[in-house]
C-alpha positions, 0 to 999 in steps of 0.5 A: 837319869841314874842307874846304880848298878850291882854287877859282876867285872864280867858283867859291868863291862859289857854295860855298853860304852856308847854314850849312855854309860854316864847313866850308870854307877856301879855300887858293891851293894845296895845298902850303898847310900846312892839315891838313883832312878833306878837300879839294875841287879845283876850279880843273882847271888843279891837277890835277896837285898832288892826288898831294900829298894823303893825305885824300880829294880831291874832284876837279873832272874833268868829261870826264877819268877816274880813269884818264886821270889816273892818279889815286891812290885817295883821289881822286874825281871830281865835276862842279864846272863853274859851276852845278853845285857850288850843287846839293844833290847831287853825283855822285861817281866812286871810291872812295866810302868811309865817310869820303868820304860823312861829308865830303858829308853834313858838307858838306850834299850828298847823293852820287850814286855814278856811273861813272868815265865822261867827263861824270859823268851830270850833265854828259853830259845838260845836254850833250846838252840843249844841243846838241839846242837848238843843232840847233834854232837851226840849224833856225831853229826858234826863237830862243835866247831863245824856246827858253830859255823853252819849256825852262824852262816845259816842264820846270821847269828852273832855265837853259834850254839857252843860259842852261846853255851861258853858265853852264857854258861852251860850250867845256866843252859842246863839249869833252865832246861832242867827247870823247863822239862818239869812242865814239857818233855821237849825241853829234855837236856841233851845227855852230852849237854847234862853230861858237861854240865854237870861235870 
């Protein structure tokens, strides 16, 4: 099994080394001549060169959809924002088939099937984490600081709110929110998070 990869430095090093990294080619495009089982996009500024492909493509589309994107069936989406392609589990929007789910076990992740909905499920929480933090830092209730502790010994969580809000970028966070409200006022930006975002 091989899985060419079209990543970020950032990104292709957090491709773990635990084995299965012999899986995995880095290339600088897809119009590489490397013929592979599959192929995991990372970098979002190539999407527009996954028609290119017939194997399946593992496609980092956080807040797009299939449809918004106007992608062929051999794409799917997954959330490949920095801290999320470490994890053991992916969720996986499209077409899961057979061949699609060898890849991830191959790979050594399992697969989460979600729907072809902006911000995955993963992505769409750890937002709303995020911007609930920023409402309370805007309250004055505590410091970021003080708040990234609180959430990691409350909830066990690996990054408390603000560490995930650097990790990710808080850019990304605000652009999903931003998108998300469209459709439900709950997912309101905090304006201390717009503010930082936006700066």
């Amino acid at each position: 099994m091989l899985i060419a990869v079209l990543a970020t430095d950032e990104q292709w090093k957090e491709l773990p080394d635990d084995g299965n990294k012999d899986f995995f080619i880095r290339l600088n495009t897809l119009q590489d001549e490397v013929i592979a089982d599959a192929y995991l996009v990372l970098d979002e500024k190539l999407i527009s060169t996954v028609t290119i492909v017939n194997k399946p493509v593992l496609l980092n589309s956080v807040i797009k959809t299939l449809t918004e994107l106007n992608a062929p069936k051999n794409v799917l989406r997954i959330n490949g924002w920095n801290g999320f392609i470490l994890r053991k589990i992916w969720e996986a929007a499209g077409n899961v088939t057979d061949e699609v789910k060898e890849i991830f076990a191959a790979a050594g992740k399992q697969l989460i099937e979600v729907a072809d909905k902006p911000g995955l499920a993963a992505a769409r929480s750890i937002s709303m984490i995020i911007n609930e933090a920023y409402f309370a830092l805007g309250e004055e209730v505590s410091t970021k600081a003080a708040i990234d502790t609180a959430m990691k010994l409350g909830t066990n969580y690996p990054y408390g709110p603000f560490e995930w809000a650097e990790k990710i970028g808080l850019k990304n966070i605000y652009q999903l929110l931003a998108v998300l409200h469209r459709t439900s006022k709950r997912y309101s930006p905090a304006p201390l998070l717009q503010k930082e975002a936006t700066v």
